[in-house]
TORFI-521763 format. One line per 2 residues: their letters; for each residue x, y, z of C-alpha. Coordinates in pm, 1 decimal. Each point is the difference from the previous one (the first is absolute). Layout:
! residues N
A> X/Y/Z | ...;
! end
This chain:
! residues 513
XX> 17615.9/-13131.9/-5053.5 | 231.0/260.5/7.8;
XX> -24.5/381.5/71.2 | 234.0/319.0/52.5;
XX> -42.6/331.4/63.8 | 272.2/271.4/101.9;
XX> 88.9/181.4/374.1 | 320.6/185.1/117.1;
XX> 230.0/7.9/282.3 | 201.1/293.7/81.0;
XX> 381.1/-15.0/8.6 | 131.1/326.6/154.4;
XX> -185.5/291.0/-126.1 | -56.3/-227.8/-351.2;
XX> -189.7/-281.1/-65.4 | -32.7/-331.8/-156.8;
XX> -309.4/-165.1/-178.8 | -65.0/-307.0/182.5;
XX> -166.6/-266.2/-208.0 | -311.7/-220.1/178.0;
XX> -35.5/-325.4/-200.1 | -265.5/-222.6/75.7;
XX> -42.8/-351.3/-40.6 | -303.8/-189.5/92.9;
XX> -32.1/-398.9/-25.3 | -202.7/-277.5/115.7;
XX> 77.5/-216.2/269.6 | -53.3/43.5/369.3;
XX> -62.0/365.3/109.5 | 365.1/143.8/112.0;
XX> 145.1/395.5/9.8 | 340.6/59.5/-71.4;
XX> 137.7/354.4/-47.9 | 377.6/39.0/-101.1;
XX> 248.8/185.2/-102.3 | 138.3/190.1/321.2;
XX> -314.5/141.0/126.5 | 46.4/162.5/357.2;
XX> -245.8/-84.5/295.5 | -248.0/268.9/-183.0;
XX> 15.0/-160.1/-298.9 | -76.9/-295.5/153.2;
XX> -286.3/79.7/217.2 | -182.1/124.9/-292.6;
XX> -161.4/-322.8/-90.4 | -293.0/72.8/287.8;
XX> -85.7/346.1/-36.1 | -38.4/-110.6/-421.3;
XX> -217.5/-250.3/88.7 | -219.5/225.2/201.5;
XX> 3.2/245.5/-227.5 | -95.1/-181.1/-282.5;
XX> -299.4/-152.3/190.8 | -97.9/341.9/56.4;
XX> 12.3/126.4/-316.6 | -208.4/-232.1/-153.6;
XX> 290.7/-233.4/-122.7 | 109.7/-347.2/96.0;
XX> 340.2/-107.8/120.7 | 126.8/-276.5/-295.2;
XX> 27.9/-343.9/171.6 | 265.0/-254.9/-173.4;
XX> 412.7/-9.5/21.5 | 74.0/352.7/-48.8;
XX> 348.3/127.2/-31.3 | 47.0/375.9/25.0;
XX> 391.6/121.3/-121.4 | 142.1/347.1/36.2;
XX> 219.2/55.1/-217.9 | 320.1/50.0/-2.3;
XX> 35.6/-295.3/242.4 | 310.1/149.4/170.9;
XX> -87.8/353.2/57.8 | -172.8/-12.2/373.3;
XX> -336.6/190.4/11.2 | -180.0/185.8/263.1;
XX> -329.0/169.4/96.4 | -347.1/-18.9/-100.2;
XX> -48.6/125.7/-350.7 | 30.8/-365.3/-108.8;
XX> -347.7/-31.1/139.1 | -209.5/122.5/-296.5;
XX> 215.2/-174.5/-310.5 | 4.0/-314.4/164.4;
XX> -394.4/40.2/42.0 | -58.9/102.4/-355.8;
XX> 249.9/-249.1/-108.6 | -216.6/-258.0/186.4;
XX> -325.9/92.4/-150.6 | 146.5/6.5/-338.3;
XX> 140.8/-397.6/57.8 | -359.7/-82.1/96.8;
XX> -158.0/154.7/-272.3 | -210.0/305.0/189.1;
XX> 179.0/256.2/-225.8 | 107.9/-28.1/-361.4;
XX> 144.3/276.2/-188.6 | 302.2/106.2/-156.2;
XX> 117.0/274.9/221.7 | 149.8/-205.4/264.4;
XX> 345.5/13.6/-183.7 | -22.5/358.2/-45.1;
XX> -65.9/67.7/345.1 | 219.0/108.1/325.9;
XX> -185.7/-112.1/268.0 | 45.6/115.8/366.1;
XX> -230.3/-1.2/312.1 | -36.2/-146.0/354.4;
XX> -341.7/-188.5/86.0 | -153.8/52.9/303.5;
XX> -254.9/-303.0/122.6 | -302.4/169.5/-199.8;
XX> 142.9/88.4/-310.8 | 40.8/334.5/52.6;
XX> 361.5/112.9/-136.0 | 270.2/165.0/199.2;
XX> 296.1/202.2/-74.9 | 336.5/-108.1/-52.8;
XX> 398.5/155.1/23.1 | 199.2/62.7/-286.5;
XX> -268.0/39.2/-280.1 | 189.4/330.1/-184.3;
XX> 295.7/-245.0/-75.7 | -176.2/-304.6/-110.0;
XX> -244.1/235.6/-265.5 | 286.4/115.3/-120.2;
XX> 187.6/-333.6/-95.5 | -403.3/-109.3/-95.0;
XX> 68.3/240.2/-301.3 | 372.5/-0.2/-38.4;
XX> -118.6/-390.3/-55.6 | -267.3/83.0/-269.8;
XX> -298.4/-124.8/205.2 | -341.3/242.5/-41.1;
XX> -179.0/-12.4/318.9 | 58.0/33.7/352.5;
XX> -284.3/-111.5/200.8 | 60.2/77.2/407.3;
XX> -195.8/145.9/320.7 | -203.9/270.9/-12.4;
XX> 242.4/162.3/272.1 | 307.3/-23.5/-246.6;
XX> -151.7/131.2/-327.7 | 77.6/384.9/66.5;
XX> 417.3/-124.9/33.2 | 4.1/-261.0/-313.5;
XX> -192.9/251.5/-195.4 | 298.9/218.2/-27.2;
XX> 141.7/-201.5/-247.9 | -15.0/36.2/-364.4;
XX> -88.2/-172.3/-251.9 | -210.0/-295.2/166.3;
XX> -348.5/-53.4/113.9 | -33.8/0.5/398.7;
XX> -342.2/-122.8/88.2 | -67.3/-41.7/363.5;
XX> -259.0/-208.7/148.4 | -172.3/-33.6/383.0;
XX> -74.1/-367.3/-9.4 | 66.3/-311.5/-185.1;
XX> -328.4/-58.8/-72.4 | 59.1/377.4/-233.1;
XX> 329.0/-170.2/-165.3 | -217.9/-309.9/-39.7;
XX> -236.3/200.2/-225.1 | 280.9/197.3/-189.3;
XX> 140.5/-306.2/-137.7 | -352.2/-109.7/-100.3;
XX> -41.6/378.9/-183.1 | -292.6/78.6/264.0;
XX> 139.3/253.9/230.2 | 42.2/312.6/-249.2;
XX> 281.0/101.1/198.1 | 269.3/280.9/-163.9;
XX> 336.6/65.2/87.7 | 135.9/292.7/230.3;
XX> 121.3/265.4/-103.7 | 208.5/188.1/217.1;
XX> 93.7/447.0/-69.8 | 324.1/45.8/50.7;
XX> 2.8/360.8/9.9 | -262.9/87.2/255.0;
XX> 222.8/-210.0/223.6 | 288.2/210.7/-44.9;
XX> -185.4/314.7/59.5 | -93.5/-147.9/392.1;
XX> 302.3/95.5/219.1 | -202.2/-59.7/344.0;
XX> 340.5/1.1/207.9 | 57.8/348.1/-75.7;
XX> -350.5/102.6/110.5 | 43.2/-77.0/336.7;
XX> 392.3/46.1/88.3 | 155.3/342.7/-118.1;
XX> 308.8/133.1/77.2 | -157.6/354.3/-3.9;
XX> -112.9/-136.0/395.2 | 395.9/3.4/133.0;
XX> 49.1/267.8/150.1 | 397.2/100.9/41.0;
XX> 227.9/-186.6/-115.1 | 114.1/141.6/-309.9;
XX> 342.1/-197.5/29.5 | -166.5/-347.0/-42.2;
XX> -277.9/116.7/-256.8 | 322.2/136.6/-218.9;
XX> 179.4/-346.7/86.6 | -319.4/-239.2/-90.4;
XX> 0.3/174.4/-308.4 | 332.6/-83.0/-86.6;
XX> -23.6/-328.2/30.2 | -376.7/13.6/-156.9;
XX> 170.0/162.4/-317.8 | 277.5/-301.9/-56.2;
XX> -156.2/-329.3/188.9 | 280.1/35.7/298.6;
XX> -53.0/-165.6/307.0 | 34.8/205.0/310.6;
XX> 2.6/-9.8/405.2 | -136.9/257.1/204.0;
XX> 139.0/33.8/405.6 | -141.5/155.9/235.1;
XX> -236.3/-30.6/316.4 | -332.1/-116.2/48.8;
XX> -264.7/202.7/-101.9 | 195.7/248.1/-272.3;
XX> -204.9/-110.8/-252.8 | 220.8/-287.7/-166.7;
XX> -291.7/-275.5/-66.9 | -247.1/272.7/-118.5;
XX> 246.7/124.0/-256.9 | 63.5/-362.7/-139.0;
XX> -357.4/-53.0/-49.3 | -45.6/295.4/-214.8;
XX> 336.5/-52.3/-247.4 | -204.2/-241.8/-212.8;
XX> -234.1/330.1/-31.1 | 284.9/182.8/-205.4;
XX> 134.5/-282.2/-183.9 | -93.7/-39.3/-355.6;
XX> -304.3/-142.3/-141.0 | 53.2/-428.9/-65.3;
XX> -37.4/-34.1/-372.1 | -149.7/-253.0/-160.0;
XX> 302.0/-261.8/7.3 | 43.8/81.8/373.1;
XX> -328.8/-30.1/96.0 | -20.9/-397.0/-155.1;
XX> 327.4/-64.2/142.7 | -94.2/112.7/329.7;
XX> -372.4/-167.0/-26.8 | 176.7/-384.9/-82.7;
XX> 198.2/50.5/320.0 | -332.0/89.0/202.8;
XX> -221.4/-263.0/-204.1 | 256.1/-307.1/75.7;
XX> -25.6/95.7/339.3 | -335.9/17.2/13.1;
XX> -37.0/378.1/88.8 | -225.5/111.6/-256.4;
XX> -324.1/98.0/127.4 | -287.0/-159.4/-163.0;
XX> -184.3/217.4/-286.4 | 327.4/189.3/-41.8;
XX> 199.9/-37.0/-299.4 | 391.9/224.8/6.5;
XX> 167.7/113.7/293.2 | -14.0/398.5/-90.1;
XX> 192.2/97.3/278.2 | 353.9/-4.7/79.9;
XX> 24.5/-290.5/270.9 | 92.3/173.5/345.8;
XX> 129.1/-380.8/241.9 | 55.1/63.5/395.3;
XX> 96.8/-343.9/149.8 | 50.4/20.6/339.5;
XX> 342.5/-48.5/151.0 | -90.2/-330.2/129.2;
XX> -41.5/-146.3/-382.6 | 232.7/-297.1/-55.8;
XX> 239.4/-39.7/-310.6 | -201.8/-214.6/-216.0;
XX> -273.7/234.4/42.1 | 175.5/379.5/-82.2;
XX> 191.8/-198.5/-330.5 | -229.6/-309.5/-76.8;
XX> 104.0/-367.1/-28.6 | -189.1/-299.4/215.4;
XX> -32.7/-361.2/-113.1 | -241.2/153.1/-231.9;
XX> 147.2/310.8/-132.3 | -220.8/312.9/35.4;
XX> 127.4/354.3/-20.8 | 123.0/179.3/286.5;
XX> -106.9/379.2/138.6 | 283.8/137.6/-201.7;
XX> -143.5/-130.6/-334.6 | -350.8/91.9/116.7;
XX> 136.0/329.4/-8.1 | 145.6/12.5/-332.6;
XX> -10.6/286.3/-171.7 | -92.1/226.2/296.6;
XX> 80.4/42.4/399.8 | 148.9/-245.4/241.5;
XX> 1.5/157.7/298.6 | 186.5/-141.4/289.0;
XX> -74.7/161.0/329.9 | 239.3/13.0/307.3;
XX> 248.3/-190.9/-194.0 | 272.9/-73.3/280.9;
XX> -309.7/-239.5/90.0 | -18.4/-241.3/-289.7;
XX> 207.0/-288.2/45.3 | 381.9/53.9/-157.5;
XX> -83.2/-316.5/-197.2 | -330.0/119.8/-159.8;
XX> 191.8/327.6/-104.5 | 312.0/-163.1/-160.1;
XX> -219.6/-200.3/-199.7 | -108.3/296.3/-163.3;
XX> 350.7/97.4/-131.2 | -2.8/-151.9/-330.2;
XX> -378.6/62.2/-99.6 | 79.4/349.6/65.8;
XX> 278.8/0.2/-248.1 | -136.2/-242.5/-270.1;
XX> -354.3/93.0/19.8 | -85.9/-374.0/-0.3;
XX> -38.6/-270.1/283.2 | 78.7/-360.8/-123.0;
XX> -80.4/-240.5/190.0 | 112.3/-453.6/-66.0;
XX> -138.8/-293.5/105.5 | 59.1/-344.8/-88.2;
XX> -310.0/-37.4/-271.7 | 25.4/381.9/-113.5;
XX> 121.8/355.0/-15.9 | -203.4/302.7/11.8;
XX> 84.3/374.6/-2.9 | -234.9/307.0/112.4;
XX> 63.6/335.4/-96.9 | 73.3/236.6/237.7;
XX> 82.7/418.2/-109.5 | -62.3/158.6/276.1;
XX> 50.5/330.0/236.9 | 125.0/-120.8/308.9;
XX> -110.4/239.0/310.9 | 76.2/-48.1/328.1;
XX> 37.3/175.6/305.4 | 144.1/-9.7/383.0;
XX> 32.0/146.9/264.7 | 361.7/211.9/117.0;
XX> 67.5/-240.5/257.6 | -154.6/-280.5/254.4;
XX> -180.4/269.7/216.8 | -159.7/139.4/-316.6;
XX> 177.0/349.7/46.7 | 325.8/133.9/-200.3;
XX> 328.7/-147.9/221.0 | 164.9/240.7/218.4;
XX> 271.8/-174.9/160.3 | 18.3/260.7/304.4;
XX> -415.6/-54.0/124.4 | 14.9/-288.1/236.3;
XX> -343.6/-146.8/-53.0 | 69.5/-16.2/-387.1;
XX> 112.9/-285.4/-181.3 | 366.4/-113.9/77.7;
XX> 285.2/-2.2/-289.9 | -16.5/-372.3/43.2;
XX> -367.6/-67.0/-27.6 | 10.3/286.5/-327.9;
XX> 253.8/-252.4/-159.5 | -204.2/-281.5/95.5;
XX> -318.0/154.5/-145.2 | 168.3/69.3/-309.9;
XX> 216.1/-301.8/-46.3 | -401.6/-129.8/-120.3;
XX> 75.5/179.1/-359.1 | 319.8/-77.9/-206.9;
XX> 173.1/226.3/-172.8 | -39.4/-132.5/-389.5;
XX> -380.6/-38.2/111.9 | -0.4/406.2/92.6;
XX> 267.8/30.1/-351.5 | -263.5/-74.6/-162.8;
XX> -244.4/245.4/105.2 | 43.4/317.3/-177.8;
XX> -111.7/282.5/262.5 | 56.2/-4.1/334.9;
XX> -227.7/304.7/127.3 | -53.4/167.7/389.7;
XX> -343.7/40.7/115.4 | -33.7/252.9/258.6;
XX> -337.0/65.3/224.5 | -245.4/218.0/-135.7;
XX> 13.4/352.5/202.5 | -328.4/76.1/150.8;
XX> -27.9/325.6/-204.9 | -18.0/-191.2/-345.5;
XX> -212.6/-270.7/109.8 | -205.7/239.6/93.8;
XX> 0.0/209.3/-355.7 | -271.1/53.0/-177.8;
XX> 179.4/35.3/-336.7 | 2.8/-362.4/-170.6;
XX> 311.2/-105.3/-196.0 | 70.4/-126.8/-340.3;
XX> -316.4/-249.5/-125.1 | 137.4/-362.9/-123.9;
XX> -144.5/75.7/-331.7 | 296.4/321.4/-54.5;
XX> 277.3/-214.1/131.4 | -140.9/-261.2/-189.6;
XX> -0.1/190.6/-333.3 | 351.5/87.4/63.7;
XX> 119.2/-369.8/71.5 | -159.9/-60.3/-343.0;
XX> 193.5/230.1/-183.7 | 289.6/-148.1/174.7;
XX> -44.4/-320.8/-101.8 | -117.1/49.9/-350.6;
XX> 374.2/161.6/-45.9 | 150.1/-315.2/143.1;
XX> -217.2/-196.4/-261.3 | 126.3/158.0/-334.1;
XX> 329.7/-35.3/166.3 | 14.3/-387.6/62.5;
XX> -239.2/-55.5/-294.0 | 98.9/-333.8/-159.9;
XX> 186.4/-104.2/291.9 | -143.1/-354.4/121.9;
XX> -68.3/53.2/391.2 | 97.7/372.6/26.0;
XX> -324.4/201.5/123.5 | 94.2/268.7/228.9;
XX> 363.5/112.2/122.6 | 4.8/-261.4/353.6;
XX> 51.2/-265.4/-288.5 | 277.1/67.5/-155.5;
XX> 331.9/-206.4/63.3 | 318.0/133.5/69.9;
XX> 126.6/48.5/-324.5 | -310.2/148.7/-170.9;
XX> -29.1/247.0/341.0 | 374.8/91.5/-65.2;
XX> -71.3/57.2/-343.8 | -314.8/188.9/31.3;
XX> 28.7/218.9/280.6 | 368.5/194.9/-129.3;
XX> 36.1/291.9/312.4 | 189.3/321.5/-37.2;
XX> 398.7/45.9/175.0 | -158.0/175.2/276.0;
XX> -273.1/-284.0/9.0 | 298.7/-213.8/48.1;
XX> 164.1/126.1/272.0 | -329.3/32.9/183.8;
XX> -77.7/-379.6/-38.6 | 407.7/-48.2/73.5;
XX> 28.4/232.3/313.3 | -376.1/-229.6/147.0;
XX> 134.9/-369.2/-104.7 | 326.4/132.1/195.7;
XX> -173.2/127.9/288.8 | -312.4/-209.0/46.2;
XX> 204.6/-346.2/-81.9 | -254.1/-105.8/-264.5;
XX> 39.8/-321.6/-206.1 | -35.2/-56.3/-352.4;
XX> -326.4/-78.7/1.4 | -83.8/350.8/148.5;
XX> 189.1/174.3/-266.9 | -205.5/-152.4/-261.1;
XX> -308.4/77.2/261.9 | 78.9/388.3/-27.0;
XX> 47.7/12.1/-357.9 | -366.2/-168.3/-68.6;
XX> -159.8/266.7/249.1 | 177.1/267.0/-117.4;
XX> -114.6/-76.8/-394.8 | -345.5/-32.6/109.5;
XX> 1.9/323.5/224.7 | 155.6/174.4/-319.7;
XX> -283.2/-133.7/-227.6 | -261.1/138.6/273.9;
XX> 192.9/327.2/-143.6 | -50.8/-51.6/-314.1;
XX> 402.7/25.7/-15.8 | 172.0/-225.3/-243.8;
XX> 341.6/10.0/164.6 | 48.2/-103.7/406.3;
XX> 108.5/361.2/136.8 | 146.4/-2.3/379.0;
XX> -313.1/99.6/151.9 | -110.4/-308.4/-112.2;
XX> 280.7/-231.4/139.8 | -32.8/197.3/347.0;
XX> -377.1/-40.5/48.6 | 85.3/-365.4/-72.2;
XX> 249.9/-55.9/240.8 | -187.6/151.6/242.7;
XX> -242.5/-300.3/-42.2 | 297.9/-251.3/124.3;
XX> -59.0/97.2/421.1 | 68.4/-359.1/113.5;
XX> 365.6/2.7/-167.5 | 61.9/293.6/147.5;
XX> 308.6/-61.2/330.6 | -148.7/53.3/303.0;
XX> -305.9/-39.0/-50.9 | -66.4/-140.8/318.3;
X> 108.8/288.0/171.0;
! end
């Protein structure tokens, strides 16, 4: 006898439906499960048995051959668990019907039937209807995420004893339904971090805003306790809203990961990631014998923030060159090739120098002009290239921490930002990958942000001066355009290029002293 139902294993943020074929024949009992299952696929035979003991179901005894199909793609994890077991009461006979071919089926087993959630379920229900199929059947814990999808029926279950009784038209149970737009209206981070609660620091509010309004990643120096981490947790406060597209792109990252928390179905919020500076390479940009996403794709579409950054390892930060530029980290192995998305912010901050203070070459228990070059010899210059603002952070003076006036709420910056960014979307509209001004290559930037002859000899008179590279020239133009559409300007004006430049303080000779 002969049986199949459907799974799915996850291929970067995508999936691929996974076909279970059953074959059950006489002969002396034997259990032979192929087609380049890992060592959780393969340990699933026991906790089926149990499972099906406790639900009231038998285990099949005779030669039985389970295939996943294809052969040669290698599969991992424990959603197997469930389509193997329904497979295996459909070979024996305990179920007959005719939705087995119309069904996705995902689930881990634990020893008493009871289901239990699994990674990467947004992905697979969507290739479950790209593919035509009309159910998804899956753990209670996962219903809330599949349910997000349109145009098949998600029907989550507790126990496969309950899937038992669907399949025999006994269990009444209806699919989830999931509203979209309630979820949208919940914007929890904001409740909690505000940057009305700063006080001082109009400088960096003005500069975070900036780089809110076009997607440019920034650096903030200065010494411990100005205020540099608490600012980078509230700049996903003032960033736009995730739309729809955003918010499913961002949720297949989290759900292959297994980061969605059970019962919830979109991430709503703009993903704010803080590895510390310890975090190795494969972990900030993904890869591993079994590719997973990295911190930097876990952040897609918001915040990475990267804290005291002369103390990540040079390696872990040069890795990050390309994703920054392409959006994209690819990563090969011998069986396959998988890429995560990564559009990010990038955030990070340091401190002036070793001793945490800004250098002065002429106090003799400061930091010495070799240890400075030391300390920063940990960033290279295309890494710092390709951040866009480079912004001081001094100390907050005693007499505005202790103001009782609060500043600007997130929600007015915020509406600003918006307006900012809805400009830069009629301008790039129909251009494929073009969002916000920080994406633009050269020759769009050079063709889109057209500056004035005293504009000109501003940005001339600072590349001069400063000994900025290429890179930094396109780097000023971006900022300026976006700092011009916080105007509501259409043309770059020279105000515009200066406030810009002024965002470049690590090109800047002598800055060591």
């Amino acid at each position: 006898m002969l049986s199949r139902v459907f799974c799915a294993s996850t291929i970067g943020v995508d999936a691929r439906l996974i076909e279970v074929e059953i074959n059950m024949s006489g002969g002396v009992p034997k259990y032979f499960l192929v087609g380049l299952p890992d060592r959780a696929v393969s340990e699933s035979k026991d906790r089926i048995d149990a499972a099906l003991k406790n639900a009231g179901a038998f285990f099949p005894r005779g030669r039985i051959t389970v295939n996943l199909a294809p052969a040669d793609l290698p599969k991992e994890g424990s959603a197997f668990d469930l389509p193997i077991a329904v497979s295996l009461l459909a070979v024996s006979g305990q179920i007959e019907t005719d939705k087995l071919e119309r069904s996705l089926i995902l689930g881990e087993l634990a020893l008493d039937g009871k289901l239990r959630p699994v990674k990467g379920v947004l992905p697979m229900t969507v290739e479950a209807r790209n593919r035509g199929l009309d159910y998804v059947l899956l753990p209670e814990a996962n219903g809330a995420e599949a349910a997000v999808v349109d145009g098949i029926d998600v029907i989550s279950f507790e126990s496969l004893q309950q899937v038992m009784e669907w399949f025999r038209d006994e269990s009444g149970m209806e699919p989830i339904s999931v509203d979209l737009k309630s979820l949208f209206n919940k914007n929890g981070q904001a409740e909690i971090l505000d940057f009305e609660d700063v006080r001082g620091q109009e400088n960096v509010k003005r500069a975070l805003e900036v780089a809110a309004a076009g997607s440019h990643n920034l650096i903030m120096v200065g010494p411990p306790g100005s205020g540099k981490t608490m600012m980078a947790r509230r700049l996903p406060t003032i960033l736009p809203p995730l739309t729809l597209d955003e918010a499913l792109e961002t949720t297949k990252i989290h759900s292959v990961a297994g980061l969605v928390e059970p019962g919830k179905s979109l991430v709503t919020n703009r993903p704010f990631r803080s590895p510390h500076h310890t975090v190795s390479d494969v972990a900030l940009v993904g890869g591993g014998s079994i590719p997973m996403p990295g911190e930097i794709s876990m952040a897609h579409n918001g915040v990475l923030f990267l804290d005291e950054l002369p103390e990540f390892k040079r390696s872990a930060l040069e890795v990050m060159r390309q994703p920054l530029e392409d959006g994209t980290v690819s990563i090969s192995r011998a069986r396959m090739s998988v890429s995560y998305p990564c559009r990010i912010m990038l955030v990070a901050s340091m401190n002036p120098s070793p001793t945490g203070d800004w250098y002065d070459p002429a106090d003799e228990n400061g930091a010495t002009n070799i240890q400075m070059q030391r300390y920063l010899s940990k960033i290279s210059g295309p890494l710092l290239d390709r951040i866009d603002l480079h912004i001081d952070v001094e100390k907050v003076s005693f007499d505005e921490l202790s103001a009782k006036r609060k500043g600007e709420s997130s929600d007015v910056i915020r509406r600003r930002v918006v307006e900012a960014r809805e400009i830069q979307a009629r301008r790039f509209m129909g251009m494929k990958g073009v969002y916000s001004n920080s994406q633009m290559n050269t020759k769009l930037a050079r063709k889109i942000c057209k500056i004035d002859e005293a504009g000109e000899n501003m940005l001339k008179k600072a590349m001069n001066t400063l000994g900025l590279s290429a890179r930094a020239y396109d780097r000023i133009l971006k900022v300026s355009r976006t700092i011009a559409d916080l105007d509501r300007s259409e043309s770059i004006q020279s105000h515009h290029i200066a406030e810009a430049i002024q965002y470049r303080t690590l090109d800047r000779e002598g800055w060591l002293g």
